[in-house]
C-alpha positions in Angstrom: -11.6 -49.1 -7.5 -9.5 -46.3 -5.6 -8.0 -46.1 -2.4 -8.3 -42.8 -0.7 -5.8 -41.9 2.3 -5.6 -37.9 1.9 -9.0 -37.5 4.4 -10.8 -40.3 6.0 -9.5 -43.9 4.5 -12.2 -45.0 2.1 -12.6 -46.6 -0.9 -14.6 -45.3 -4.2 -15.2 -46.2 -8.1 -15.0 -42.8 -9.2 -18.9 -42.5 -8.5 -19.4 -43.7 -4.9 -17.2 -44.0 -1.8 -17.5 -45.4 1.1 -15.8 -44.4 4.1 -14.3 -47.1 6.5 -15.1 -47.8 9.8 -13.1 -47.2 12.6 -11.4 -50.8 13.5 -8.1 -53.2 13.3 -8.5 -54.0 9.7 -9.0 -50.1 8.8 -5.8 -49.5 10.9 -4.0 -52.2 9.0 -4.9 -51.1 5.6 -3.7 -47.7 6.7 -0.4 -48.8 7.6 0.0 -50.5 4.5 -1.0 -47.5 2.2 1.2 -44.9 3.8 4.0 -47.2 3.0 2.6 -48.2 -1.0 4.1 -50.8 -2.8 6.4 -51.2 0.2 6.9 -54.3 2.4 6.0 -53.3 6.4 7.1 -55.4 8.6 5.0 -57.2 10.8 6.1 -55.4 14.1 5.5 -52.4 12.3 1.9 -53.4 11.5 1.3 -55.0 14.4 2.3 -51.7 16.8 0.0 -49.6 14.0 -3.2 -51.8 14.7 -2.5 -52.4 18.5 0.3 -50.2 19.7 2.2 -50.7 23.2 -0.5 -53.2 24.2 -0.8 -56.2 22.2 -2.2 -59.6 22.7 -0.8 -62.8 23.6 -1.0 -64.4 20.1 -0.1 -61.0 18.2 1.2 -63.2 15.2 -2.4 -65.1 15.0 -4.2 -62.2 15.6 -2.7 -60.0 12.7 -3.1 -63.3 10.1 -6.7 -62.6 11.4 -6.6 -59.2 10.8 -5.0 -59.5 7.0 -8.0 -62.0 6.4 -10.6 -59.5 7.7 -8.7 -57.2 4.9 -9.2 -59.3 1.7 -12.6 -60.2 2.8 -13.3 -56.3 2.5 -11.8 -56.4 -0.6 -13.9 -59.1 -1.9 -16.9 -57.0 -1.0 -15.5 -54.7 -2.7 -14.7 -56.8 -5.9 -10.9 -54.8 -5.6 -8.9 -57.9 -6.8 -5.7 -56.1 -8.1 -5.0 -54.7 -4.7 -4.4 -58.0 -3.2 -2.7 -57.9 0.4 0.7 -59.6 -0.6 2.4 -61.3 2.4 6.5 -61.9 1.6 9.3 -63.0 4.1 8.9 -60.4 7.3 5.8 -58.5 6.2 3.3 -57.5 3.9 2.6 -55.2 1.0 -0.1 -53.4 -1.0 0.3 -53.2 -4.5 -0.6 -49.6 -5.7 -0.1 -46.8 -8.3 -0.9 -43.3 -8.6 -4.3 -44.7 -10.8 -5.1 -46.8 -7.3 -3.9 -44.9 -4.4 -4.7 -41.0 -4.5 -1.4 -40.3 -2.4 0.8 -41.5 -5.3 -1.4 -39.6 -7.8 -0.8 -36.5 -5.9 2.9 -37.1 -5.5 3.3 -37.6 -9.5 1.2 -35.0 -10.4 3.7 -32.7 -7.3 6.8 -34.2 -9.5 5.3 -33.3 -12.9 4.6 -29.5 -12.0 8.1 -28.8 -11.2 9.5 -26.8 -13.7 6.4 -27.4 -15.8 6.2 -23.0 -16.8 2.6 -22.1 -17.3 1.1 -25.6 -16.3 2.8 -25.9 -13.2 0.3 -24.1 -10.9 -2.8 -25.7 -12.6 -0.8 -29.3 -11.3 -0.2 -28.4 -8.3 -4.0 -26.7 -7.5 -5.0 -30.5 -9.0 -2.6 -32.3 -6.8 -4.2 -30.4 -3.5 -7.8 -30.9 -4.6 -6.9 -34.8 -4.3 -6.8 -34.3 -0.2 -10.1 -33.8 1.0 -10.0 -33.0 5.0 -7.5 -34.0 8.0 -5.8 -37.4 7.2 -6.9 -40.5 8.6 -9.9 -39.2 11.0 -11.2 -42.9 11.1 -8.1 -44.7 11.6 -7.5 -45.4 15.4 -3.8 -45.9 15.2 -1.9 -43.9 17.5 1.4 -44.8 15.6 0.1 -43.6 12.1 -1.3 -40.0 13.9 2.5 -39.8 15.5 4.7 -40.9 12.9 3.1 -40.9 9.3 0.0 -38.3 9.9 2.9 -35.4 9.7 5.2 -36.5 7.0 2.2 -36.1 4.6 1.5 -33.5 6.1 4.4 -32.0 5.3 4.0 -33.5 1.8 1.3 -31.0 1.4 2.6 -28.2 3.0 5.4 -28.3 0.5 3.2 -27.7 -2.1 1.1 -25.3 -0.5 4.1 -23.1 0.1 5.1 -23.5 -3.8 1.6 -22.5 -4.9 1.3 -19.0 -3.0 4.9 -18.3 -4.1 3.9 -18.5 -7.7 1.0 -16.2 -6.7 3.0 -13.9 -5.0 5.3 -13.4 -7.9 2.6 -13.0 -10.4 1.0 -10.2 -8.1 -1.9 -11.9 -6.9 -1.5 -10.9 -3.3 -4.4 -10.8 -2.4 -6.1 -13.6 -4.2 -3.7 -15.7 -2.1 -4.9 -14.5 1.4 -7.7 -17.1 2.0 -5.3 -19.9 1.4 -2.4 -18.4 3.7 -4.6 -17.5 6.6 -6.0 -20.9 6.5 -2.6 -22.4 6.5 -0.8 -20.5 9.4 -3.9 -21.5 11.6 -4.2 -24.8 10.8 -0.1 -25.0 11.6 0.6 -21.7 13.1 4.1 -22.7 14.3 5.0 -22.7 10.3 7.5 -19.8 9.7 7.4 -20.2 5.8 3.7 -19.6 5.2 3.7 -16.8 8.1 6.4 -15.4 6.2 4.0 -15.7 2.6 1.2 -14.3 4.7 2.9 -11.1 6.1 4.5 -10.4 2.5 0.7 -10.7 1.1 -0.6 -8.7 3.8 1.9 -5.7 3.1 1.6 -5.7 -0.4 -1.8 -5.3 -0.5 -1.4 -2.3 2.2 -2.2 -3.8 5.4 1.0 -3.4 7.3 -0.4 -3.3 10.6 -1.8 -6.8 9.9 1.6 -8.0 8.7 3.4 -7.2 12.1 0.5 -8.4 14.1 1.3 -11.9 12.0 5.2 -11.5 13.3 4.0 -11.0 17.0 1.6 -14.2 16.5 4.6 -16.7 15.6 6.8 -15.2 17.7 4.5 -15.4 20.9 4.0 -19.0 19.5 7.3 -19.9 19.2 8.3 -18.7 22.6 5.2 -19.8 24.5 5.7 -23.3 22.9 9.4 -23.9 22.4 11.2 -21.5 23.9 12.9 -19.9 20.6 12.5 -17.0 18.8 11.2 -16.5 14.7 14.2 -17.7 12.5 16.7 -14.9 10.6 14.4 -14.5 7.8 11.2 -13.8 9.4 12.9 -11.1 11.5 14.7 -9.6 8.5 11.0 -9.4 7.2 9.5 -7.7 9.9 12.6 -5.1 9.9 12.0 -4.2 6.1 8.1 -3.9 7.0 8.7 -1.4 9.7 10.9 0.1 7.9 9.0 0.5 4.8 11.1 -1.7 2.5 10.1 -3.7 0.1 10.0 -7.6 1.6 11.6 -9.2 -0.8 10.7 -12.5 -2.4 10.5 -14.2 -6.1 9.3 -10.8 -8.4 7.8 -9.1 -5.3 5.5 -6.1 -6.0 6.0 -2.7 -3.7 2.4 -2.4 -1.9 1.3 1.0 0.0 1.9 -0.3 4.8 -1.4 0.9 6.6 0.6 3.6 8.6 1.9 5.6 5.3 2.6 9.1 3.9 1.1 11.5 0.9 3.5 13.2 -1.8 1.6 16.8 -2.2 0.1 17.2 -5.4 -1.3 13.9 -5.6 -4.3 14.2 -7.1 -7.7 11.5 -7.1 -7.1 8.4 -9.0 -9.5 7.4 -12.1 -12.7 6.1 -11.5 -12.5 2.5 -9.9 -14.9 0.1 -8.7 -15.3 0.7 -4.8 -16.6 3.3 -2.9 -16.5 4.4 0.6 -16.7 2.1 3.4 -14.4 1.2 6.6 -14.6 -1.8 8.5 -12.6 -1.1 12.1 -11.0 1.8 11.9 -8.3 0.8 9.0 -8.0 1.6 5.6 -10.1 -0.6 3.2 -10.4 0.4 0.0 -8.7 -1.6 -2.8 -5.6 0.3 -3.5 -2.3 0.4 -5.9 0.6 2.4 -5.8 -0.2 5.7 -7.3 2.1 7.7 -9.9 5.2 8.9 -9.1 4.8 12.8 -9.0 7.5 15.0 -9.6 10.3 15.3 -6.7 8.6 16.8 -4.0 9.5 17.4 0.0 7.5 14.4 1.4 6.7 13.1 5.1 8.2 9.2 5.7 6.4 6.1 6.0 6.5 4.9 10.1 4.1 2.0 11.2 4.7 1.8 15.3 7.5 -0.7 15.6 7.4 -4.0 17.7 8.6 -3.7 21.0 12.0 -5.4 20.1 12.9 -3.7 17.2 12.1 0.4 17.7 13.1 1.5 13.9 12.2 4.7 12.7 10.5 5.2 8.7 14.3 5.7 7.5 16.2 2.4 8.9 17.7 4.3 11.9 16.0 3.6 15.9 13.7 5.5 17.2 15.9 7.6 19.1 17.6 8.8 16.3 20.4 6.5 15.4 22.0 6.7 11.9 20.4 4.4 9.4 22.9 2.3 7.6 21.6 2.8 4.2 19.3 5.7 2.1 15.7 6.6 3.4 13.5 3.7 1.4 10.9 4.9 -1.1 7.8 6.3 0.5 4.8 4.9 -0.3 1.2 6.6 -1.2 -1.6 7.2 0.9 -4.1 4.9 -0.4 -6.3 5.9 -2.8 -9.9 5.3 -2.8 -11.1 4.2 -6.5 -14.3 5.1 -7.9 -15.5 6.8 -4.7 -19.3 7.7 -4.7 -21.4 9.6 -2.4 -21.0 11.6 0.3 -21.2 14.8 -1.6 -22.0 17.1 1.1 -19.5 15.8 3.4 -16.9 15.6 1.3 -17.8 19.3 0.1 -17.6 20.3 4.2 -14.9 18.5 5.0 -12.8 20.0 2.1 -13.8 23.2 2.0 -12.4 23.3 5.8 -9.6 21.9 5.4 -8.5 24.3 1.8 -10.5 27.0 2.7 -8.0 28.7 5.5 -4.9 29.9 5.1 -3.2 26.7 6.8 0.3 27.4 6.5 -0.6 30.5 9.5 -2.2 27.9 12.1 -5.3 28.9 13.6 -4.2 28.4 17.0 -2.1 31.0 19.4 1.3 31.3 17.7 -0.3 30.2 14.5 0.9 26.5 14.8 -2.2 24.8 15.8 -3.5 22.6 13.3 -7.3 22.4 11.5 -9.2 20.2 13.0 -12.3 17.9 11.5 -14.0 14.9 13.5 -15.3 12.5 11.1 -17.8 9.8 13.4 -20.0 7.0 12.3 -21.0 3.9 13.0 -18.9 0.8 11.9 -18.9 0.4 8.0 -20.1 4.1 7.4 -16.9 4.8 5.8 -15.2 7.1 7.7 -11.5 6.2 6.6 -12.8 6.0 3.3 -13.8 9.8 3.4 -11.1 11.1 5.0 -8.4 9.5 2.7 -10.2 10.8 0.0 -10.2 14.1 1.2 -6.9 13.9 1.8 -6.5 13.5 -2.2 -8.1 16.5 -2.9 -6.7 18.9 -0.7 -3.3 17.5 -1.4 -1.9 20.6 -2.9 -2.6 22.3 -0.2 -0.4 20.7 2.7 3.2 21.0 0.5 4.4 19.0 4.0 2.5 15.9 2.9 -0.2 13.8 4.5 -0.3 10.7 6.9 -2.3 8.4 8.1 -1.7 7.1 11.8 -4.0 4.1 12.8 -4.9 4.5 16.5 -6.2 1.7 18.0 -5.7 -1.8 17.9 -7.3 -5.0 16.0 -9.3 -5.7 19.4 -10.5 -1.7 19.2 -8.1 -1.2 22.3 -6.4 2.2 22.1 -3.0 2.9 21.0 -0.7 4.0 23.8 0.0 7.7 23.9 3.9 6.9 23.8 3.5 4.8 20.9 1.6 6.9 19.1 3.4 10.1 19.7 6.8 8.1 18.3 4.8 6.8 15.2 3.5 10.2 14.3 7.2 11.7 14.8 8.9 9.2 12.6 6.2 10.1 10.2 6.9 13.9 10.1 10.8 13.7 10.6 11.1 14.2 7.1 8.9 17.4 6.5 10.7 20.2 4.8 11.2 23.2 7.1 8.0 22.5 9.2 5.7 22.8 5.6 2.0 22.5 6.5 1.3 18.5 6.8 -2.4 16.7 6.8 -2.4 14.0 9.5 -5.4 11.4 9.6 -5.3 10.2 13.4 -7.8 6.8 12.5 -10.0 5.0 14.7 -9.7 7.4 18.0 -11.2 5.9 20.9 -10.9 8.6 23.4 -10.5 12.7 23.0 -7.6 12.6 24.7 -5.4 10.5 22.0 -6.2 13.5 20.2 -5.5 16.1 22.4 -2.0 14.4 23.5 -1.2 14.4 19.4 -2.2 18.2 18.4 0.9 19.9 19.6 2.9 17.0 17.4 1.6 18.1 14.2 2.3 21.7 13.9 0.4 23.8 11.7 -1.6 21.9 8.9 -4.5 20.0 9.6 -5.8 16.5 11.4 -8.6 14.6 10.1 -10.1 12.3 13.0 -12.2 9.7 12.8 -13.3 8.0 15.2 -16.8 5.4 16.0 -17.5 8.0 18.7 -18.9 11.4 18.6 -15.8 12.5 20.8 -18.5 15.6 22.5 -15.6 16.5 25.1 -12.9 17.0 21.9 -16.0 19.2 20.4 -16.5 21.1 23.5 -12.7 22.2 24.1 -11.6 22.6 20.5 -14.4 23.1 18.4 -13.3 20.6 15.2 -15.3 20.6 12.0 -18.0 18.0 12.5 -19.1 15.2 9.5 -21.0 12.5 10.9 -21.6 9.5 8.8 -24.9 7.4 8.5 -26.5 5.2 6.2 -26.5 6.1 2.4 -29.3 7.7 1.0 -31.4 5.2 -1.5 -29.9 7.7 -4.1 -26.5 7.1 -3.2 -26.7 3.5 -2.9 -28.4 3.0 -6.5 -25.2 5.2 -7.6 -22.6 3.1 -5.6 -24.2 0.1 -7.7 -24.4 1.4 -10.7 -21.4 2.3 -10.5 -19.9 -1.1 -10.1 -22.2 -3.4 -11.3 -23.0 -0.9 -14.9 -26.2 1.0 -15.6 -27.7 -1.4 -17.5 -27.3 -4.5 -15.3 -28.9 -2.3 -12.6 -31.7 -0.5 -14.8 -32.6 -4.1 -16.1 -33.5 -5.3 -12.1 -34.2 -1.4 -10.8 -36.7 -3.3 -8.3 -34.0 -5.8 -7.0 -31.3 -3.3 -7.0 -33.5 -1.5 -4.1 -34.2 -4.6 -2.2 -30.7 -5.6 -2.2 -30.1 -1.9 -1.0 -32.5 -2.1 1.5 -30.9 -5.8 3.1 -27.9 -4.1 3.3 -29.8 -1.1 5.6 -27.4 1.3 2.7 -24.6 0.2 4.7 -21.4 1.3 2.3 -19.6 -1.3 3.4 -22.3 -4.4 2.8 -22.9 -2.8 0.3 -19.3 -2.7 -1.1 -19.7 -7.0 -0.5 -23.0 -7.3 -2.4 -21.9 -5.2 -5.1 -18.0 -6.8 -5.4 -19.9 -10.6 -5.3 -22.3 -9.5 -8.2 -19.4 -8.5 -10.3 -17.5 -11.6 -9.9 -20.9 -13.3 -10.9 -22.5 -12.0 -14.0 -24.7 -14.2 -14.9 -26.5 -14.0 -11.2 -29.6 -12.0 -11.3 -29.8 -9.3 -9.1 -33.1 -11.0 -7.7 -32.1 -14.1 -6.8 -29.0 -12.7 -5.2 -31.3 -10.9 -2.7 -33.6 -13.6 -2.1 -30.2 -15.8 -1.3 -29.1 -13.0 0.8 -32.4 -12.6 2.7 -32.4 -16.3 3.7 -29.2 -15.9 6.2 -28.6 -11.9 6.9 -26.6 -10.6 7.5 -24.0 -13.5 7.5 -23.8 -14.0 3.7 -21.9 -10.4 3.6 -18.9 -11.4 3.4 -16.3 -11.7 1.3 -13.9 -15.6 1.2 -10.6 -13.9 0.5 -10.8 -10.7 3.3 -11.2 -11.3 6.5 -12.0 -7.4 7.2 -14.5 -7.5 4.3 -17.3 -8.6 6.4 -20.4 -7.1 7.9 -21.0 -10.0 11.1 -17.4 -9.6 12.1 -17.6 -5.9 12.0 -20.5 -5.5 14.0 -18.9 -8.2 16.5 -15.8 -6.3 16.7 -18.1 -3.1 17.2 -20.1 -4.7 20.1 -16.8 -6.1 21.9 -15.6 -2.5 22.2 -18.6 -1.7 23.9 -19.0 -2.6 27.9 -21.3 -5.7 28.8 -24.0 -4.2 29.9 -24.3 -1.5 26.6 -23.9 -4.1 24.8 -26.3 -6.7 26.5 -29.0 -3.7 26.2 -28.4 -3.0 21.9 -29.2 -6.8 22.1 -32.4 -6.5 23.6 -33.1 -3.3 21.9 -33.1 -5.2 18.2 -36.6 -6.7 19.4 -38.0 -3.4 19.4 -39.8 -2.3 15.7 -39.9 0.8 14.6 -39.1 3.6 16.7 -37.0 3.5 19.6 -38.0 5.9 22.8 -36.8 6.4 26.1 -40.4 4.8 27.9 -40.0 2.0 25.3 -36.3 1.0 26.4 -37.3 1.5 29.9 -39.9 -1.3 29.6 -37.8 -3.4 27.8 -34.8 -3.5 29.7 -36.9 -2.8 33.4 -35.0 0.0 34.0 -36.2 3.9 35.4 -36.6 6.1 32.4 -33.4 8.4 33.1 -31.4 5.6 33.2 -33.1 4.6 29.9 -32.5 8.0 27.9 -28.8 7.7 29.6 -28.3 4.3 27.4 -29.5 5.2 24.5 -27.3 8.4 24.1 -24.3 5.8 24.7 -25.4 3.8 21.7 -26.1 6.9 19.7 -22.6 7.8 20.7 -21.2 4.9 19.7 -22.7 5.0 16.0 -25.5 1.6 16.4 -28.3 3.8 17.0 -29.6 6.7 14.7 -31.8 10.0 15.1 -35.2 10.1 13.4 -37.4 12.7 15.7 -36.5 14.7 18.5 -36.9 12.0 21.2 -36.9 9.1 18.9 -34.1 6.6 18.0 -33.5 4.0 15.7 -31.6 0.6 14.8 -30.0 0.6 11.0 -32.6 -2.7 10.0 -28.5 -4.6 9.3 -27.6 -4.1 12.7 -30.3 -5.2 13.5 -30.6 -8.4 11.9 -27.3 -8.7 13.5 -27.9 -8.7 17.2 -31.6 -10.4 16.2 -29.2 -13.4 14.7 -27.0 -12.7 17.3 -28.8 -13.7 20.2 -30.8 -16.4 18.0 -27.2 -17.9 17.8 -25.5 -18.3 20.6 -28.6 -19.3 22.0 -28.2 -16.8 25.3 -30.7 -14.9 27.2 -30.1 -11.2 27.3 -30.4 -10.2 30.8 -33.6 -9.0 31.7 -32.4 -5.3 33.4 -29.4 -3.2 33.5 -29.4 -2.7 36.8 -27.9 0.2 38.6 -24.9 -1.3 39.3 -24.2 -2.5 35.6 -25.2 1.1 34.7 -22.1 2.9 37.0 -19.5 0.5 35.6 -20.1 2.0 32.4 -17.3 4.5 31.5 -18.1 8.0 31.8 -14.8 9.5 29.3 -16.7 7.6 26.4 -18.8 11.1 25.4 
């Protein structure tokens, strides 16, 4: 027989367990266990069982207590755990074969400096602790004092196992574990430190300072102290483009980042196109170094306490103390496929004019293409891979400038404007540069940005169809829907191998069809699959079909994942839009201005004003001239939504729920 203390206190013989009651002699044993092998006092035990208030005959009452105990063990048949009483106290008896604690502290002891074996020890020491310690032990003392030192125990090892990840390159294999960790403990400055260096190095910089402002918000709001030296010399290196440094760190490509010229598309890889909120998300390494070239600097916008430019110096220009830091890629987009015609358009746009003459008055107004779509259409995707092959065309570079926040709140024009000119400080004699302004929410981020570029070209995308920015400056227009059926038997083909997906053409197309040829469900279905190759392509949609849309999602990315995309989409959107694309999943088939009217009790004008809105926002499609309708994932989505959270949509948008809607949105 074992004792267990890392989770609830129970006992097991390697086949059962049971789990102990809440009482006295469960607090007792606790207190014992923590302490293995040691001898507790009695006033110890005797606060642990009964804290500040205990009875008259304490001394009687806790020889009760201890004889309550080895009648459990009798039960039990545990004989060689005896409770001991000596002079002052009492003892268990344990060792690491007895007491899981003291299993996972030898197995913590052997790992240490243990080469190749020492992360398989450690992952064996933490799969000993199953859950929150000691949810069935009422013992106030134990929670205060000994609940946190093992905790700490842990936390220690937790630490030791990322770093080993992090110097081996795994990155982003040790994501899950780290963003885990900082919420379960987020006042922890070494794993928020772990988690930012993981976040950059797989190319989500943005991410990485939003995990600096978290602790340091944290910190302040809870203690009244700011992040300690090293997590603010981290944050300085991220804005500044630096490599964080750490055991063998690798250099990974921030989300705000710049474009050599003459970069050209990287070999076939196995994702294609598909964006989750408006930031990059295609699995991406650090391309080849071209040959010396004039190149644009790498700026993500800097934290309101430290305003540091891409090349060390402040924003307004000071010196930097050292040399300009290598400048990382824009991201690549391996093995991107589909979207032939728009990528054709788009690029033929943007090489097909002379762009070093502008096409505005003075010849310094840049190209301009909108790229809209829905959320997981793939908009970045398209745009970055554009980008690639026009490269040689903008010898000033290219850049990508996210501009709007986790919570889709948009950027502030003065932030924006001193991202983008860090970014094109460095451009060689005003040389033609290709700027990607990402996730727009409103024309006029654009408009306020178009005199900052110069001549070259901006790529915009943007959820919304941005009709005013169309109207007064006429941009190239790709809009993104759903994949065609051909394109998304060629997205998994292209992962999964033709013969996996010839073998199970009939699954392929239902899994295709659950994923309403959604690039980036589909980009979850087909990346699972992979990691599973003995899963048929069958059973995998049947699973799937059983809980849509919330099995599309990957463990180890918190972007990668269809119900917290479509939940960030419908936060964005006002309450009453988005109480009405709630209601609106109930309707089958083709959706109509008379049908919406009936179903949300609302006058017909009213009606065909709402569902433009949606349109514009990307959750509603054209079929027919006067006919809308729902992508069958989204909605599954608001179906499962509403399902849920158990709520009732309400049943009108009423008039005055219509005019708080904001007009700038179209």
């Amino acid at each position: 027989m074992r004792f267990q203390l890392l989770g609830p206190l129970s006992i097991t013989d390697g086949r059962d367990m049971v789990v102990l009651p809440p009482s006295k002699p469960t607090s007792l044993l606790a207190a014992l266990l923590v302490r293995p092998g040691e001898v507790v006092p009695t006033s110890r035990l005797r606060q642990a069982v009964w804290g500040e208030e205990q009875p008259a005959t304490a001394k009687a009452a806790l020889q009760s207590c201890v004889l309550r105990l080895r009648r459990l063990f009798a039960k039990y048949d545990i004989e060689e755990q005896a409770v001991v009483a000596v002079a002052g106290g009492y003892l268990v008896p344990a060792d690491h074969d007895t007491l899981d604690l003291l299993r996972f502290r030898r197995l913590a002891a052997r790992a240490d400096g243990a080469g190749e074996t020492e992360l398989p020890l450690l992952r064996k020491a933490l799969g000993l602790w199953r859950g929150p310690l000691l949810t069935n032990v009422p013992s106030e003392l134990l929670h205060r004092d000994e609940v946190p030192r093992l905790v700490e125990e842990r936390l220690r090892v937790v630490e030791r196992v990322c770093e080993i990840q992090l110097a081996r390159g795994r990155g982003r294999e040790v994501l899950v574990d780290l963003w885990e960790a900082t919420r379960a403990h987020p006042q922890h400055e070494g794993l928020t430190a772990q988690l930012m260096r993981a976040l950059y190095r797989v190319g989500r910089q943005n991410e990485a300072l939003a995990e600096y402002r978290r602790i340091r918000t944290h910190l302040r709001d809870e203690l009244g102290v700011d992040p300690g030296a090293e997590l603010q010399r981290l944050e300085l290196a991220i804005l500044r483009g630096d490599e964080p440094r750490g055991p063998e760190i690798e250099p990974a490509a921030p989300a705000a980042v710049a474009l050599e010229p003459a970069v050209r598309p990287s070999a076939p890889g196995p994702f294609t196109d598909a964006d989750t909120d408006g930031t990059p998300t295609p699995a991406t390494a650090p391309a080849p170094a071209p040959a010396p070239a004039p190149t644009v600097a790498a700026a993500e916008h800097p934290s309101p306490d430290s305003p540091v430019s891409a090349k060390g110096g402040s924003a307004a220009g000071a010196p930097a103390e050292r040399g300009p830091a290598p400048v990382p890629r824009l991201p690549h987009v391996p093995g991107f496929t589909g979207r032939c015609r728009e990528t054709a358009d788009l690029v033929a746009h943007l090489g097909g004019a002379d762009v070093g003459a502008g096409v505005g008055t003075g010849g310094t107004a840049p190209l301009l293409a909108l790229v809209s779509g829905g959320p997981g259409m793939g908009k970045t995707a398209l745009a970055l891979h554009a980008a690639h092959l026009v490269a040689d065309r903008y010898p000033g570079g290219a850049v990508l400038l996210p501009m709007s926040g986790p919570d889709g709140a948009p950027r502030p024009a003065a932030d924006a404007a001193a991202a983008l000119r860090a970014l094109l400080r460095c451009r060689d004699g005003g040389a033609p540069c290709l700027v990607i302004l990402d996730d727009v929410v409103h024309p006029d981020q654009v408009r306020d940005l178009l005199d900052a570029t110069g001549p070259g070209a901006v790529i915009v995308t943007s959820r919304l169809g941005l009709a005013a920015l169309v109207a007064t400056h006429g941009p190239a227009v790709v809009q993104l829907g759903a994949l065609s059926p051909r394109e998304s038997d060629a997205l998994l083909t292209a992962v999964l191998g033709r013969e996996r997906v010839a073998a199970e053409a009939a699954a392929a197309r239902t899994l295709a069809e659950l994923c309403g040829h959604v690039p980036l469900a589909l980009r979850i279905v087909a990346a699972r699959l992979l990691t599973r190759p003995r899963t048929r392509l069958a059973d995998y949609a049947e699973w799937l079909r059983r809980d849509l849309p919330a099995r599309l999602a990957l463990p180890d990315d918190p972007r990668m994942s269809v119900p917290l995309a479509l939940d960030g989409a419908l936060r964005r959107l006002p309450a009453p839009l988005a109480d009405a694309h709630l209601r609106l999943a109930r309707l089958h088939g083709r959706i109509t201005a008379p049908a919406t009217a009936g179903a949300l009790a609302i006058p017909e004008t009213e009606a065909e004003e709402l569902l433009e809105r949606l349109l514009d926002h990307g959750l509603l499609e054209d079929d027919q001239p006067g006919t809308l309708r729902m992508n069958e994932l989204f909605r599954a989505h608001a179906l499962r939504r509403t399902a849920r959270t158990g709520d009732e949509v309400p049943r009108a948008v009423t008039a005055t729920a219509r005019r708080a809607l904001p007009s700038g949105a179209t």
